[in-house]
N, C-alpha and C positions, 0 to 999 in steps of 0.2 A: 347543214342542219344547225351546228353550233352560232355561225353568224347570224342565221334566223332566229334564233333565241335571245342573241342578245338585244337586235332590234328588238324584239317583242318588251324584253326586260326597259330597254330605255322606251319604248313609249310608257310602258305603264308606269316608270318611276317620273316621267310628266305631268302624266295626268294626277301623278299621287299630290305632287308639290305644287303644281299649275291649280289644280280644281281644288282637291282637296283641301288645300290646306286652308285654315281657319274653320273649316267644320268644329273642331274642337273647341272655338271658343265659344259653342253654343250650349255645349257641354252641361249635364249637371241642370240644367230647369225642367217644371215640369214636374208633377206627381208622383214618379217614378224614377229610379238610378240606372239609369241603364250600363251595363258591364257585358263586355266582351268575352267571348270564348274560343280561343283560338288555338284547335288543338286538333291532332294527329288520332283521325276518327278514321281514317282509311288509311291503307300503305304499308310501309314495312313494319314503322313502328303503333300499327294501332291499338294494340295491347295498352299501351301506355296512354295513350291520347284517351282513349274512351275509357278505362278507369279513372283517367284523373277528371274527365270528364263529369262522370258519375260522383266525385269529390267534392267536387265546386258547386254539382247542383244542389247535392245533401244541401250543404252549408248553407245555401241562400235558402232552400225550403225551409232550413232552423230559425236562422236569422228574419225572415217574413214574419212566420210562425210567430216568433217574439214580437213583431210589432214593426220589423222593417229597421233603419236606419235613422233617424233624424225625423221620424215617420213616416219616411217612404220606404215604399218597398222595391227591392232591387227585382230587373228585370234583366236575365240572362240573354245575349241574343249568342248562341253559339253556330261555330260554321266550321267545318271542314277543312284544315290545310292539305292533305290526303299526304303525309311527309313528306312534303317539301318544299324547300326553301322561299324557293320564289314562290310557291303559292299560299304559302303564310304569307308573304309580301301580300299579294292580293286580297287575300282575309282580313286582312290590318286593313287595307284601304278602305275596305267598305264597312269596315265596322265605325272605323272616325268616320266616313261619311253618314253613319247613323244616328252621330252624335251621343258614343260610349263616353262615360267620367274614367274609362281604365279598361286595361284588357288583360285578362290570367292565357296565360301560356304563351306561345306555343312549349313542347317537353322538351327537347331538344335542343342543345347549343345553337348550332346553325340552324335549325327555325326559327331560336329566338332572331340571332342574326340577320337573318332573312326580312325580318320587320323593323326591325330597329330602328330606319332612316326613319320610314312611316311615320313610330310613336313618336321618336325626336322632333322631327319637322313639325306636327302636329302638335307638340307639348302634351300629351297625353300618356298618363303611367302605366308600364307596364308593370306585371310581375310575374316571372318566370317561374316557375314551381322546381323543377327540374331540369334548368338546363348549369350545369356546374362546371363549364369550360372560365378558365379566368378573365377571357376576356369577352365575353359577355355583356357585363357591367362597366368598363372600363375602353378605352380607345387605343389604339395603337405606342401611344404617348404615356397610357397609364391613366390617364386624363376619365375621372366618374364621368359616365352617362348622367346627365341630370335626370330622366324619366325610366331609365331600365334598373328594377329591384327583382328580385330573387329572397325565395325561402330555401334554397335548400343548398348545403355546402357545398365547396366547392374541391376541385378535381385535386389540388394540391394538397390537399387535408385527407382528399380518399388513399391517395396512393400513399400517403405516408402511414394514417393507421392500420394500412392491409401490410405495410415493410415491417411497422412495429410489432402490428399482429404474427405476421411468418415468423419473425427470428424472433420474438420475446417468447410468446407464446408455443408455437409451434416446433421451436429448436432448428428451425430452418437456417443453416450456412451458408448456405448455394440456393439459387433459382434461375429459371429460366426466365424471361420474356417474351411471351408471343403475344402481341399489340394488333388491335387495329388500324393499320395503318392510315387507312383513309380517312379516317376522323381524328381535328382535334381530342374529341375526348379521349380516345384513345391511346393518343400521343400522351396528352397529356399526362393523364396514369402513371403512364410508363414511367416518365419522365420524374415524376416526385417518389415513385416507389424506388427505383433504383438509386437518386441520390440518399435515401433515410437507410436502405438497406446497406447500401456500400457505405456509410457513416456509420452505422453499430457495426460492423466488421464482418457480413455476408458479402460474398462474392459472387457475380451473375456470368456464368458461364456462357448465355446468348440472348442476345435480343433476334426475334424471327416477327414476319408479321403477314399477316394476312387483311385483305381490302371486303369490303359491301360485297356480298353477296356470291361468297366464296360457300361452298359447298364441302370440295376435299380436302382434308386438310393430313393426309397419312405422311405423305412424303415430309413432311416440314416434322410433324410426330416422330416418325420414324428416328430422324436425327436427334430430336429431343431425347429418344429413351435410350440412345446412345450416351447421353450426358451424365444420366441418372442425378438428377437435383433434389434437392430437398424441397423444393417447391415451385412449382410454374403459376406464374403471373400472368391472367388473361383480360386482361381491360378489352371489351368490346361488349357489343349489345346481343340480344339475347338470341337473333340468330341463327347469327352463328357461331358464338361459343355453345348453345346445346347441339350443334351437331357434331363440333370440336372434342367435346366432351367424352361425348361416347363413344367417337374415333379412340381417341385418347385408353380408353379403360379397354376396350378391344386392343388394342395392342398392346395390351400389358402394362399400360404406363401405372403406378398406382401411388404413386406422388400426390401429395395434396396440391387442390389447384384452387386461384383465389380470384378475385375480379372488380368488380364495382357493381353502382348500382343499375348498370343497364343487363347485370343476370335477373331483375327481379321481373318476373313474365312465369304465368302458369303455363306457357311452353315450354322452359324447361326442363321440367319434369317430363312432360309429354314427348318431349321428341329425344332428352338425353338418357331419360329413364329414369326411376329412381334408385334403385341401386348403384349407377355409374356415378350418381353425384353424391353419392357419401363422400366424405373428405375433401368436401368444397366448400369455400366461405367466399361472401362477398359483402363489401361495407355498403351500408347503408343506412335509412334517416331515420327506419323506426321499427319499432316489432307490434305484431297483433300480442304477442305474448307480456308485454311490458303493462306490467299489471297498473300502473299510474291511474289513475278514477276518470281523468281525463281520455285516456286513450281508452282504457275500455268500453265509455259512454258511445266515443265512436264511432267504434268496432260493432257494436250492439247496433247502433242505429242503422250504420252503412248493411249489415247483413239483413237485418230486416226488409231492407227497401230494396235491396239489389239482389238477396239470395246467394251470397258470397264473400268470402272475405275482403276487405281494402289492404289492396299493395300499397307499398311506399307511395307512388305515384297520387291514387287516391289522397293518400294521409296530406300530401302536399300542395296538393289542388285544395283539398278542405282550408288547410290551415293562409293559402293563398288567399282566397274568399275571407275567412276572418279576420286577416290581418289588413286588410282593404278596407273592412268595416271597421277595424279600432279606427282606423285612420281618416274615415271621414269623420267618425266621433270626434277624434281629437279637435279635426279642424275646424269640427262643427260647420261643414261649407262642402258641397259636390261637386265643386268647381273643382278640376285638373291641377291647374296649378298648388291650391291648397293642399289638396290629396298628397301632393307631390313632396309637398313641406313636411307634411303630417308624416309623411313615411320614414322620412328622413331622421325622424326622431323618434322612431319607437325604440321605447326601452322595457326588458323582462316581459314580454309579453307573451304570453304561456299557449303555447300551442301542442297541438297534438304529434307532433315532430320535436318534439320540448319546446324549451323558456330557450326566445332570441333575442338580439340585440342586434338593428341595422347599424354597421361600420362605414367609417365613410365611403368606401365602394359600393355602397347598398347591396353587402353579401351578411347573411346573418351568424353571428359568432352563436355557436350551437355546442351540443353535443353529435357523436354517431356510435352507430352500433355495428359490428360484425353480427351476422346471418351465415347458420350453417344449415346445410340440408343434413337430414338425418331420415333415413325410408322413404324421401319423398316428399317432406314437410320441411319448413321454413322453421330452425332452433332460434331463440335468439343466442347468443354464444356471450357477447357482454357489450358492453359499454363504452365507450371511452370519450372524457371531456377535455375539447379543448385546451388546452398548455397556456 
């Protein structure tokens, strides 16, 4: 079955670079912008895909509303990865074969991954809303992607303000590590939180981990509340750290526990409860509570039209879409390539995720916020800018 797939993966990366390519430089003519939407509407993570989904489309029904772009008006074609890798691969193919100026998403590190070749071969921009793995944006080498840009920060900045958060704020000495193992992002977490914690003078009693689509999680617990920490570190998706969760508060553990932002999902609440998640934080890009003029405009809009509040995710698909449109402004041109220039050079431009600035890795220097649950609701707890 494995060999089977991979033949299947090399014909279609043939057909992507054989046929495909040069689709993109038809890019951008035409009365209309066409923009890709490549994003996790089915599958593990569809929580995320179809919120941010619902983000991106706001933004462009604003932005139309307004008058469009350049005086076109952008036209969405969105499609289905269904989470996963190779089939955001697929997605990408056939959205440059539709002749997209750029495509928002996929949410995920390794779906963005997954497309990568695609945009590059193609010269066509992406930008990633949510996927904060560091390599991402960059190549094995360290070497910028010319065409993969990202809004939202990245894994090395999460894991350090949740270490700063535990032991500044929370008086945390000791914690535990229980990681997703099976995911960079996961790893990664781990990996910045523990060096900023063991650097202000916290010690980590263990690192434990759990993989995709783990269920139990008592026995690995069990040994954790033998450790009794001052705080347990959970970097993974939402999962399964809520069923982690409420394993965790059943066996008595009652240690604050912290994460990233693949806790942000109205699952859960739903499946960890809300009680079990008092005394949990996890960082992330934005609060509905952040009373900023801009974000509340947002907030007002996206409920109106969807009947719900916007998660991070949401906030970052919107601020995707926007920031795609400073950018053809800038270059005054919907050609790819120029898009690609134009991004490359935003500066202070004020989104609903805050004011960013692309670096030369095309990762945006920002603020984040820690997120506490309090009864079941999303606190913002505060703030913290960049260093």
């Amino acid at each position: 079955m494995r060999i089977s797939r991979k033949v299947v993966l090399v014909v279609l990366m043939l057909f992507m670079f054989g046929i495909v390519a040069g689709c993109g430089g038809k890019a951008g003519g035409g009365e209309e912008i066409l923009v890709g939407i490549n994003a996790e509407l089915s599958g593990a993570v569809a929580s995320y895909g179809t919120n941010a989904r619902d983000g991106a489309m706001l933004a462009i029904e604003q932005i139309n509303a307004e008058g469009g772009v350049l005086g076109k008006k952008i036209n969405a074609i969105e499609r289905d990865n269904k989470s996963q890798a190779d089939e955001a691969m697929s997605v990408s193919a056939d959205l440059v074969g539709k002749g997209i100026v750029a495509q928002i998403g996929p949410l995920t590190s390794g779906n963005v991954q997954g497309c990568t070749l695609v945009m590059m071969d193609n010269k066509i921009p992406l930008i990633a809303p949510a996927a904060t793995a560091v390599n991402v944006t960059v190549n094995e080498k360290g070497e910028t992607l010319d065409y993969i840009f990202r809004v939202c920060f990245i894994d090395p900045f999460q894991g350090t303000l949740m270490a700063q958060f535990a032991y500044e704020n929370l008086g945390a000495k000791t914690a535990v590590i229980l990681k997703d193992a099976s995911s960079d992002y996961g790893k990664g977490l781990a990996e910045y939180f523990k060096k900023t914690f063991t650097e202000k003078g916290g010690k980590i009693l263990a690192e434990e981990g759990f993989v995709k689509g783990d269920r139990d999680f008592r026995a690995t617990l069990t040994k954790i509340r033998g450790l009794n920490p001052d705080f347990i570190y959970v970097p993974g998706y939402y999962e399964e750290v809520a069923p982690l969760i409420k394993q965790a508060r059943e066996l008595g553990i009652t240690a604050p526990m912290g994460g990233g932002d693949g806790w942000d999902s109205p699952d859960m609440i739903e499946v960890a409860g809300k009680a079990n998640l008092n005394n949990t934080y996890f960082t992330n890009h934005y609060s509905v509570q952040d009373q900023n003029p801009k974000v509340q405009k947002f907030v007002k809009a996206y409920k109106e039209k969807y009947n719900k509040e916007p998660d991070a995710f949401a906030a970052l698909a919107y601020d995707a879409v926007q920031l795609l449109a400073q950018a053809i402004k800038d270059a005054n041109s919907t050609n790819p390539e120029d898009i690609k220039n134009a991004l490359e050079n935003i500066k202070d431009f004020e989104g609903v995720t805050g004011r960013m600035s692309i670096d030369e890795q095309h990762n945006p220097v920002k603020a984040g916020v820690i997120i506490e649950f309090k009864d079941g609701k999303q606190v913002m707890n505060t703030r913290i800018e960049p260093k």
